[in-house]
C-alpha positions as CSV (number, residue, x, y, z in Angstrom):
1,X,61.3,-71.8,-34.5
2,X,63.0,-73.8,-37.5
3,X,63.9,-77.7,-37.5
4,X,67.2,-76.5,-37.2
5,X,66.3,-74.4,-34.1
6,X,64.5,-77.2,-33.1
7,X,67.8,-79.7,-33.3
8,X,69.3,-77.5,-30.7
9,X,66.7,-76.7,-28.4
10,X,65.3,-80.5,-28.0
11,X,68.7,-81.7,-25.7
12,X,68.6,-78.4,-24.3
13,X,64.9,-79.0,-23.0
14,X,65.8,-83.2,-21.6
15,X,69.3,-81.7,-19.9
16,X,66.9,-79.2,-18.3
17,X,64.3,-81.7,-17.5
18,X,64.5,-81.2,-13.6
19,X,63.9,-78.2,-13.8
20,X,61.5,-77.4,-16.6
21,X,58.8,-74.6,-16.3
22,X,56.5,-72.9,-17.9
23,X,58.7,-69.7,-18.3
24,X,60.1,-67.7,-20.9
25,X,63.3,-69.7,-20.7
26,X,62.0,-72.8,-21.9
27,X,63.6,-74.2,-24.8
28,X,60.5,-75.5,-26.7
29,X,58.3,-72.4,-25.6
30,X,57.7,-71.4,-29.2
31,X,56.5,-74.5,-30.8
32,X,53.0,-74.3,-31.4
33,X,52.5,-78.0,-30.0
34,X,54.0,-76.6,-26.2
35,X,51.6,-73.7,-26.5
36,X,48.3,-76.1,-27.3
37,X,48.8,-77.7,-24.1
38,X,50.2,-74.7,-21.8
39,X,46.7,-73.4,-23.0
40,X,44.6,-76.9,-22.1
41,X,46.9,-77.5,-19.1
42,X,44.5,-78.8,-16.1
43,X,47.9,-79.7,-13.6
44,X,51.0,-77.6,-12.1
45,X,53.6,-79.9,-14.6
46,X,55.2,-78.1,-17.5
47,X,53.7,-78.1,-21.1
48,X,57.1,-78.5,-22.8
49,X,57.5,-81.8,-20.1
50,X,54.2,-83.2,-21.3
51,X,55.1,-82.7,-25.0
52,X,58.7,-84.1,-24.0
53,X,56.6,-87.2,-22.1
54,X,54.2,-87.9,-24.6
55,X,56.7,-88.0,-28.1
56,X,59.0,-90.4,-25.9
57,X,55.6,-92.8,-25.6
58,X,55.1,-92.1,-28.8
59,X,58.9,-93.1,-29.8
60,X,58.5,-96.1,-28.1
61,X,56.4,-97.5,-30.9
62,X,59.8,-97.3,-33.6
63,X,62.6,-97.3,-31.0
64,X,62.0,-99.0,-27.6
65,X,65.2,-99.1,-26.7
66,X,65.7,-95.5,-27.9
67,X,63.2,-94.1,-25.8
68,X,63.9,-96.2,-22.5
69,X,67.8,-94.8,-22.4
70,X,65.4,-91.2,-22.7
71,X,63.4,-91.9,-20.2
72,X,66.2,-93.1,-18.1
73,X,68.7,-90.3,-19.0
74,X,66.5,-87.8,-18.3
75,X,63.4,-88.7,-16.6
76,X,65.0,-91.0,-14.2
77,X,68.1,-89.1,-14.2
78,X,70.4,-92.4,-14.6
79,X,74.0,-91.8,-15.7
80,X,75.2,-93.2,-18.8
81,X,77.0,-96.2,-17.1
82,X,73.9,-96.8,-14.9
83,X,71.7,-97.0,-18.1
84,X,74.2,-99.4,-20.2
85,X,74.6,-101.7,-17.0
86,X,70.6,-102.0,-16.7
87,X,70.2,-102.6,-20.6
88,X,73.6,-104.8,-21.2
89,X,75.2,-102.3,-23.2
90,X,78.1,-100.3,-23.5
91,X,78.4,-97.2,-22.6
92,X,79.9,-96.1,-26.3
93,X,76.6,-98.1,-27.4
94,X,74.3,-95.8,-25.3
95,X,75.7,-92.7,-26.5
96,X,75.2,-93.3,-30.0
97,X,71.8,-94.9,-29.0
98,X,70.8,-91.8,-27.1
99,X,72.1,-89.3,-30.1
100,X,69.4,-91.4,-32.6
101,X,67.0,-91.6,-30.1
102,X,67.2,-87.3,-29.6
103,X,67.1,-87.0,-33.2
104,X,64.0,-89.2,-34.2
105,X,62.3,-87.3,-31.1
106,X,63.2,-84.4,-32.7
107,X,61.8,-85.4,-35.9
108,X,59.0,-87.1,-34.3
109,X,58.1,-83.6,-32.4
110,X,58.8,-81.6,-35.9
111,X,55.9,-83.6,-37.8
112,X,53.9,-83.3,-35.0
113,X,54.4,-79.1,-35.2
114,X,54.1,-78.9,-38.8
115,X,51.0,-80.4,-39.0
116,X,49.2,-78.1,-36.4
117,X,51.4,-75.2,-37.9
118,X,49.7,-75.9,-41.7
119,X,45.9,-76.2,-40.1
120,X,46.4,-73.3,-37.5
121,X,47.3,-71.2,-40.9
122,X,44.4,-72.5,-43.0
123,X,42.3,-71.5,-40.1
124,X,43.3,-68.0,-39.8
125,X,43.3,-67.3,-43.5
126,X,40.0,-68.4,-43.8
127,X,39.0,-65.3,-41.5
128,X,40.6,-63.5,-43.9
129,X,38.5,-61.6,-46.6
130,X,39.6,-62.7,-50.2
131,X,42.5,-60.4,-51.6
132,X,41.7,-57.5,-53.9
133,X,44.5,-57.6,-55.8
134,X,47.1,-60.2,-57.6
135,X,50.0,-57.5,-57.5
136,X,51.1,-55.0,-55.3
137,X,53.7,-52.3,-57.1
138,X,56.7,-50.9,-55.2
139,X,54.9,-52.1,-51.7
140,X,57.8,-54.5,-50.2
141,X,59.9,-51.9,-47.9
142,X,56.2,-50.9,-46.6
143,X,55.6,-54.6,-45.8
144,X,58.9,-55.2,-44.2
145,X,58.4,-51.9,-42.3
146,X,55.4,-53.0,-40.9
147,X,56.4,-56.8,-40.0
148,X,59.0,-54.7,-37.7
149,X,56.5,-52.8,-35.7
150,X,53.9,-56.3,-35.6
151,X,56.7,-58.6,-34.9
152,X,58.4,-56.0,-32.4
153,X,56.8,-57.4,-28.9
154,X,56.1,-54.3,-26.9
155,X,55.3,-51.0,-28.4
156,X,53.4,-49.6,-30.2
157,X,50.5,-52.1,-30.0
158,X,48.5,-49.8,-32.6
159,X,50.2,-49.3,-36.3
160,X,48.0,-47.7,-39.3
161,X,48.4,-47.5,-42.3
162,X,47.4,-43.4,-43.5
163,X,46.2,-42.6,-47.2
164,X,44.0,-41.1,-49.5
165,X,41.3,-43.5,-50.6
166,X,42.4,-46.0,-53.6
167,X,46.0,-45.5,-52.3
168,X,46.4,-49.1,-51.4
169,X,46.1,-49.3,-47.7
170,X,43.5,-52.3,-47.5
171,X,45.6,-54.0,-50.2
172,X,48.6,-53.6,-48.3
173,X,46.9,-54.7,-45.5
174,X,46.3,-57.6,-46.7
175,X,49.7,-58.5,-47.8
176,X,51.3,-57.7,-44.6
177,X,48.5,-60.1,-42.4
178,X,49.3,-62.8,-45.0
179,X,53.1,-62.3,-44.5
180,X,53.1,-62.6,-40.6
181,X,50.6,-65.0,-40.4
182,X,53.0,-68.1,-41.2
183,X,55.6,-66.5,-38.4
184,X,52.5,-67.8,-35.8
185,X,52.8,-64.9,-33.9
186,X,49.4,-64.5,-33.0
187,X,47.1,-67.4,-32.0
188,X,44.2,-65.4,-33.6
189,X,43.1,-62.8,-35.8
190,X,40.1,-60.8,-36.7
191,X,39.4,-58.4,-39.6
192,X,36.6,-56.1,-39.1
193,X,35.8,-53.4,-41.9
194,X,33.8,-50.2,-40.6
195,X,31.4,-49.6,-43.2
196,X,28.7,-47.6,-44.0
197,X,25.2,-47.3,-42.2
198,X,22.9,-48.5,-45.5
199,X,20.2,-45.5,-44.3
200,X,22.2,-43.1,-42.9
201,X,25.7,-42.8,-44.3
202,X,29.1,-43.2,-42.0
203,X,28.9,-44.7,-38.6
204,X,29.2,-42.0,-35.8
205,X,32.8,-42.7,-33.7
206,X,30.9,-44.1,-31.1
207,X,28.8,-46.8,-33.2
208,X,32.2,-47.7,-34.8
209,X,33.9,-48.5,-31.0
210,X,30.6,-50.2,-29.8
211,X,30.4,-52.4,-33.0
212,X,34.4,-53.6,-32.9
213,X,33.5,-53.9,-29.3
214,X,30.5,-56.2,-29.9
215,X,32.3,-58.0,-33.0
216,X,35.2,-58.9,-31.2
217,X,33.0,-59.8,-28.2
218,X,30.6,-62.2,-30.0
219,X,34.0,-64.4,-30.4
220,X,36.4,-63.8,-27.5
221,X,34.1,-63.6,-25.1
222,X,30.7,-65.6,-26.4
223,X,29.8,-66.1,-22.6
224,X,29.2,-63.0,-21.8
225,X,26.6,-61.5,-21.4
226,X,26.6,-58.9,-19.2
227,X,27.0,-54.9,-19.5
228,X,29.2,-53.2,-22.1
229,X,32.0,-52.5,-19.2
230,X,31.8,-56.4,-18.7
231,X,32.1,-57.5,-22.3
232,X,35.5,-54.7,-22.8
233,X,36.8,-55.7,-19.5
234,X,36.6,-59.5,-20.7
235,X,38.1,-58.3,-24.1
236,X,40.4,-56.6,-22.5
237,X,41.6,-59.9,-20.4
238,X,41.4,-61.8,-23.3
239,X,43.7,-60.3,-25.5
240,X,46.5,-59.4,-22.7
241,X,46.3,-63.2,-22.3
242,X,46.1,-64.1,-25.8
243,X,47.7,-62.8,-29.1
244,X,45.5,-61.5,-31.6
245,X,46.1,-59.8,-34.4
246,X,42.9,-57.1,-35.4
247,X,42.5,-55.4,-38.7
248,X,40.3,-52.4,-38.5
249,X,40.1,-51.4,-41.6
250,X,38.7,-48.3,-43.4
251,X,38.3,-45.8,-40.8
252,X,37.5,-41.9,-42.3
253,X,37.8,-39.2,-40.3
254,X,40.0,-38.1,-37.4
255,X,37.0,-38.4,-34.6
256,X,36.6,-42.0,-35.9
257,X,40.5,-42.7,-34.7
258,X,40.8,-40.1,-31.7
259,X,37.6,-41.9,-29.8
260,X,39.3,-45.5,-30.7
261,X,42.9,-44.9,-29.4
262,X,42.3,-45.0,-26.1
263,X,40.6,-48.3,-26.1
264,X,43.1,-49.7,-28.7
265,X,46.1,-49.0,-26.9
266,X,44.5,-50.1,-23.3
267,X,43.9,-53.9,-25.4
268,X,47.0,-54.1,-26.8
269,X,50.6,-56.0,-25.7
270,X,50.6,-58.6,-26.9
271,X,48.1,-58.3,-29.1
272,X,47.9,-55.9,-31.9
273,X,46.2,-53.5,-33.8
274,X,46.3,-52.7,-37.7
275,X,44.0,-49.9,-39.4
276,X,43.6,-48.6,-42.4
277,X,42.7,-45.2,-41.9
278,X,42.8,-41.7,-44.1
279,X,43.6,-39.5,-41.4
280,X,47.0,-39.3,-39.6
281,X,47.0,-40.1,-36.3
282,X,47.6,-37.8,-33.2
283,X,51.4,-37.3,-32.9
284,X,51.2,-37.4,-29.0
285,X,49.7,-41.0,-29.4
286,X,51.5,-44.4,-28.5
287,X,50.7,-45.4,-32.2
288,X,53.0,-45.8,-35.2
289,X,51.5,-43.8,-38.2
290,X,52.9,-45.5,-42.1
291,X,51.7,-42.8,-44.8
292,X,51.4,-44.1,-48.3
293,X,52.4,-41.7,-50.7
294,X,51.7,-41.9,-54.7
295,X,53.8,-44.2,-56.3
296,X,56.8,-42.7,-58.0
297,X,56.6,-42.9,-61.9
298,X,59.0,-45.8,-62.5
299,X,56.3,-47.8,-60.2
300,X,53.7,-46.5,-62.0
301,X,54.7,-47.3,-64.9
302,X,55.4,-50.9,-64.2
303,X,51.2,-50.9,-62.8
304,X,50.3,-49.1,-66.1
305,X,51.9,-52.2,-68.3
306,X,50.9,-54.9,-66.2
307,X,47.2,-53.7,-66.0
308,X,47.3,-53.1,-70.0
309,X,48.3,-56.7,-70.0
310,X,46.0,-58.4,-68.4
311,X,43.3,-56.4,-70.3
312,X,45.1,-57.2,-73.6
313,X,45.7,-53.6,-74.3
314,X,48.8,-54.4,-76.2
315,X,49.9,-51.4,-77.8
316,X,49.4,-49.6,-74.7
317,X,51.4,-52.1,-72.8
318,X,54.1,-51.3,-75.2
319,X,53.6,-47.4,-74.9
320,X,56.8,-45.7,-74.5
321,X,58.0,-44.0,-71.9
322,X,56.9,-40.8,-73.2
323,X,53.5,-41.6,-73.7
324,X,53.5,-43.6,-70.0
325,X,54.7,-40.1,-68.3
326,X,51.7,-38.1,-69.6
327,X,49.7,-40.5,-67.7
328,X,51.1,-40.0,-64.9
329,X,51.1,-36.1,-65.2
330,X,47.4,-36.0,-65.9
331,X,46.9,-38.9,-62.8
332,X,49.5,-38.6,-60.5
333,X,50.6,-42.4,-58.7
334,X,47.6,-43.1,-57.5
335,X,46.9,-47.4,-57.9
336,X,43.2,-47.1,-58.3
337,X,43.3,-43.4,-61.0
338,X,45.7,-45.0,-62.9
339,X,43.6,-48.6,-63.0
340,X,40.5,-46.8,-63.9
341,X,42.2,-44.5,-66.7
342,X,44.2,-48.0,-68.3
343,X,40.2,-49.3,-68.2
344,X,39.2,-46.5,-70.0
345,X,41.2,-47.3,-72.6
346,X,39.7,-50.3,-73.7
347,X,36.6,-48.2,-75.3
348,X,38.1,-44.4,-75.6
349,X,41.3,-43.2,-77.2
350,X,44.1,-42.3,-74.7
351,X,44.5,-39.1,-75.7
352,X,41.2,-37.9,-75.6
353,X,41.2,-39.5,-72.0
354,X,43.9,-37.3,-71.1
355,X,42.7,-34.0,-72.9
356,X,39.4,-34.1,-71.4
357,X,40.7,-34.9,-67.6
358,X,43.2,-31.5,-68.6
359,X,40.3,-29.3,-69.8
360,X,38.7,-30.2,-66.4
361,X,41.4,-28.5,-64.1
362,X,41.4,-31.1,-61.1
363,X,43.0,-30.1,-58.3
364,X,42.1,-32.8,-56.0
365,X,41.9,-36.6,-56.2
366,X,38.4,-36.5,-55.1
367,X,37.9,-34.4,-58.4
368,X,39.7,-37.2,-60.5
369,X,38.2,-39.8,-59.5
370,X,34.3,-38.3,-59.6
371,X,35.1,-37.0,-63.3
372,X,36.9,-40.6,-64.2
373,X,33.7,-42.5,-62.6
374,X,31.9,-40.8,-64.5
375,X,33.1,-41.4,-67.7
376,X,33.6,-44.9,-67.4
377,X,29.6,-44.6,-66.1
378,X,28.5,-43.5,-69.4
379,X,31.5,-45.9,-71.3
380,X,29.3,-48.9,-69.8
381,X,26.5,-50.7,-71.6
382,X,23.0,-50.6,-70.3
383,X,24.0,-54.9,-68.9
384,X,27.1,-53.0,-66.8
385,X,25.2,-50.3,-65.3
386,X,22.5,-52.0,-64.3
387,X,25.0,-55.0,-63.0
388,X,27.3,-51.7,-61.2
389,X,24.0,-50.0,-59.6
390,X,23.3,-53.2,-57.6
391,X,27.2,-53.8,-56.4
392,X,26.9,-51.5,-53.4
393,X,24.7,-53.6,-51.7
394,X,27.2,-56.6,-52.0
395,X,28.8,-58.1,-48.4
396,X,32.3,-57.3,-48.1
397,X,33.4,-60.5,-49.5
398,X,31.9,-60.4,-52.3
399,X,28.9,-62.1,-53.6
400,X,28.8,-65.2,-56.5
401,X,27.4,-64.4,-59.8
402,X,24.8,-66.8,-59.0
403,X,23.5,-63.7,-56.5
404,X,24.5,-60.8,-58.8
405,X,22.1,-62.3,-61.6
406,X,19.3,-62.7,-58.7
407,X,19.7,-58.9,-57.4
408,X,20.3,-57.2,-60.8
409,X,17.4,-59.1,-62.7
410,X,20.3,-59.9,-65.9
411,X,19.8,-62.9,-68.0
412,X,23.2,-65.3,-67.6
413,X,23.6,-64.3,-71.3
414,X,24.0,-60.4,-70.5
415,X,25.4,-61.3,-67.2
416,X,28.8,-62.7,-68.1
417,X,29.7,-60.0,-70.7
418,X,28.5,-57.3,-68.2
419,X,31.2,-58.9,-65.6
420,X,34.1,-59.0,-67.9
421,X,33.0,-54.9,-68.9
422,X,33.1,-53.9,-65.2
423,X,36.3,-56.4,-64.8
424,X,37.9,-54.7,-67.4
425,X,37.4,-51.1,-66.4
426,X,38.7,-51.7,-62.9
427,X,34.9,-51.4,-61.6
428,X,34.9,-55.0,-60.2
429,X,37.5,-56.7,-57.5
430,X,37.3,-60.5,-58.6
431,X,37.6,-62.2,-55.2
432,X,36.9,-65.6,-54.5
433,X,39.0,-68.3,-55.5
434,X,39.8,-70.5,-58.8
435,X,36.9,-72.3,-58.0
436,X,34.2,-70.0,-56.1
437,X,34.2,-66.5,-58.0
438,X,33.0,-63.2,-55.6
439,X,32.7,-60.2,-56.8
440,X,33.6,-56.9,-55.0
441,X,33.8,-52.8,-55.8
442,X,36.1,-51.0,-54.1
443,X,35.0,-48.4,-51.2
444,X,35.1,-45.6,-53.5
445,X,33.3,-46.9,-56.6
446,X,30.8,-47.8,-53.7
447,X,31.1,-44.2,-52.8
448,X,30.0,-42.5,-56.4
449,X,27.7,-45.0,-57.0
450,X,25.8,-44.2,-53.4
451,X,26.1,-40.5,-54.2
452,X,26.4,-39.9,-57.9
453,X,24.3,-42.7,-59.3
454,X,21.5,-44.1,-56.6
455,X,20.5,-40.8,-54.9
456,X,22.0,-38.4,-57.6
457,X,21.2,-39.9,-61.1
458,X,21.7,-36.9,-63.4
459,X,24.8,-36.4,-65.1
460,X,26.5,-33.6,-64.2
């Protein structure tokens, strides 16, 4: 709701005042201030006529006589020739008394939403995680199809968001939660990121449902503890009464979706349910599926010159187009290849970049990105590698330099230059804000460095 909504819907709600109830049909149902109080309601009255009863007191203060023809217009029920009589005025006097009075209660209610409105958003963007990226290329008809499906009150109350790893799915994400959030949609939100077991690789589909289960848990439901059934029936209650919005982000295989469906879709309406996954999902289920395809090279192309840009790579962020297209032939429009193959750049000659990723015949994206790990791996100075060996056990968010110097044993001197190598070879997510820097690695730098480097430290 608007302030101009709200200009129409305020003498809507005190002509109504008889009969006002906490239904779907009330005027001021949407404002955030109704909901507070429908939510901490002890008595049978209506929360729209306690928000109503309490700016009129409050109106009192700057228009006494404003607020008693309101109260007895509406709350006594008084006709306008009753309420001039009582106050000595005339009745023209009233009306254009009353029409002030309305609009500083409108205005009065208005500041009063706005200000829970800017601290309910500050709350639930602090539970986000910080963003990995400052620009997303060619993403805005994917955000305004998923808005759709999360705005869209009934089904489906599961939407993913399918692609091949460093696609762009958490990114995008990311943008969509940050888009809807300032709608105030959803009263909460949770992002939970399946990750890894440290000792033994993935999470079996059962760990992954018991963990969201006990996540989410641990907040809605803090009280309980009884038996699993207890804590996903009292989940279940919680968000049929309450709308949430939950990110499940970086789900793997198709077992890891199948077993989560089912409970998923039980949860949902009005509460909803975003994941990031690289599987489709079953075409028989009640979920919407979004698959993220490369970008196309015009796209492309506008990544590869911003990224040379920021990197100061100027004559490649001049290249022309020709040059920009064999890029993209070698890489496809994959964000994160062409990222790491811009970052290459900064220490090998384009050219021989692109030769050697020919020569190599890859087929597959996995292929691409093992052989174009690796040579950025051996690009790195002895500072960055040992600074990129000790990223994977970073938290999600990131952790502060002041940490990354503590786990990786660098002095500050060979600390800094070693962040601004990884930065600049797309190795290292800068998270954080202006002024708290995180640092993160993206899932499948995480991957190689797991596999290839930690366990498997020969070069190929």
């Amino acid at each position: 709701m608007q302030f101009e909504d709200l200009q129409t819907a305020v003498p809507k709600a005190l002509r109504t005042w008889s009969n006002l109830t906490d239904t779907a049909d009330d005027p001021l149902a949407q404002l955030l201030i109704v909901q507070q109080v429908q939510t901490n309601a002890s008595g049978s009255a209506s929360a729209t006529y306690q928000v109503l009863r309490s700016g009129i007191q409050q109106l009192q203060e700057q228009d006494p006589v404003g607020a008693q023809i309101l109260t007895d217009r509406f709350v006594d029920d008084q006709t306008i020739l009753m309420t001039a009589r009582k106050l000595n005025l005339s009745e023209d006097q009233v009306k254009r008394r009353q029409r002030d009075a309305i609009r500083n209660l409108t205005q009065l209610l208005w500041d009063q939403e706005t200000a829970v409105r800017q601290n309910r958003l500050h709350t639930l963007q602090a539970k986000l995680p910080p963003p990995t990226y400052t620009n997303l290329f060619g993403s805005q008809s994917h955000v305004d199809q998923l808005l759709g499906y999360l705005t869209r009150p009934h089904a489906p109350g599961v939407i993913a968001i399918v692609g091949i790893g460093g696609i762009g799915k958490t990114a995008l994400a990311d943008q969509v939660v940050r888009a809807i959030l300032p709608r105030y949609i959803f009263q909460d939100i949770f992002w939970l990121r399946v990750s890894p077991d440290d000792t033994n690789g993935a999470l079996p589909p059962e760990a992954i449902l018991e963990k969201i289960i006990n996540d989410l848990a641990e907040h809605l439901c803090p009280q309980t503890t009884i038996s699993s059934n207890g804590r996903i029936a009292c989940l279940r209650q919680t968000l049929k009464n309450r709308p949430t919005l939950i990110v499940i982000d970086n789900l793997e295989s198709e077992a890891d979706t199948t077993l989560l469906l089912d409970a998923l879709n039980d949860w949902a309406i009005p509460s909803k349910f975003l994941l990031t996954t690289r599987v489709r999902l079953p075409a028989a289920s009640a979920a919407y599926s979004l698959v993220l395809d490369e970008l196309p090279q015009a796209t492309a192309a506008d990544l590869i010159y911003a990224q040379a840009q920021n990197l100061n790579l100027t004559d490649l962020a001049q290249a022309p187009d020709a040059l920009i297209h064999q890029i993209y032939a070698v890489t496809g429009g994959n964000p994160l290849a062409l990222k790491l193959v811009v970052g290459l750049t900064a220490v090998l000659p384009l050219q021989q970049i692109l030769t050697d990723l020919t020569a190599a015949q890859i087929s597959e994206i996995g292929q691409l990105y093992r052989h174009v790990y690796w040579q950025a791996w051996q690009s790195l100075s002895p500072a960055g590698q040992t600074l990129l060996e000790m990223m994977p056990l970073a938290a999600g968010v990131g952790v502060k330099p002041a940490q990354m110097q503590a786990m990786s044993s660098l002095t500050e001197q060979q600390l800094w230059p070693a962040i601004t190598e990884l930065v600049n070879r797309s190795l290292l997510e800068v998270r954080g804000t202006t002024w708290e820097r995180r640092y993160g690695i993206h899932r499948l730098t995480e991957s190689f460095l797991r596999t290839e480097i930690i366990h498997w430290p020969e070069s190929p």
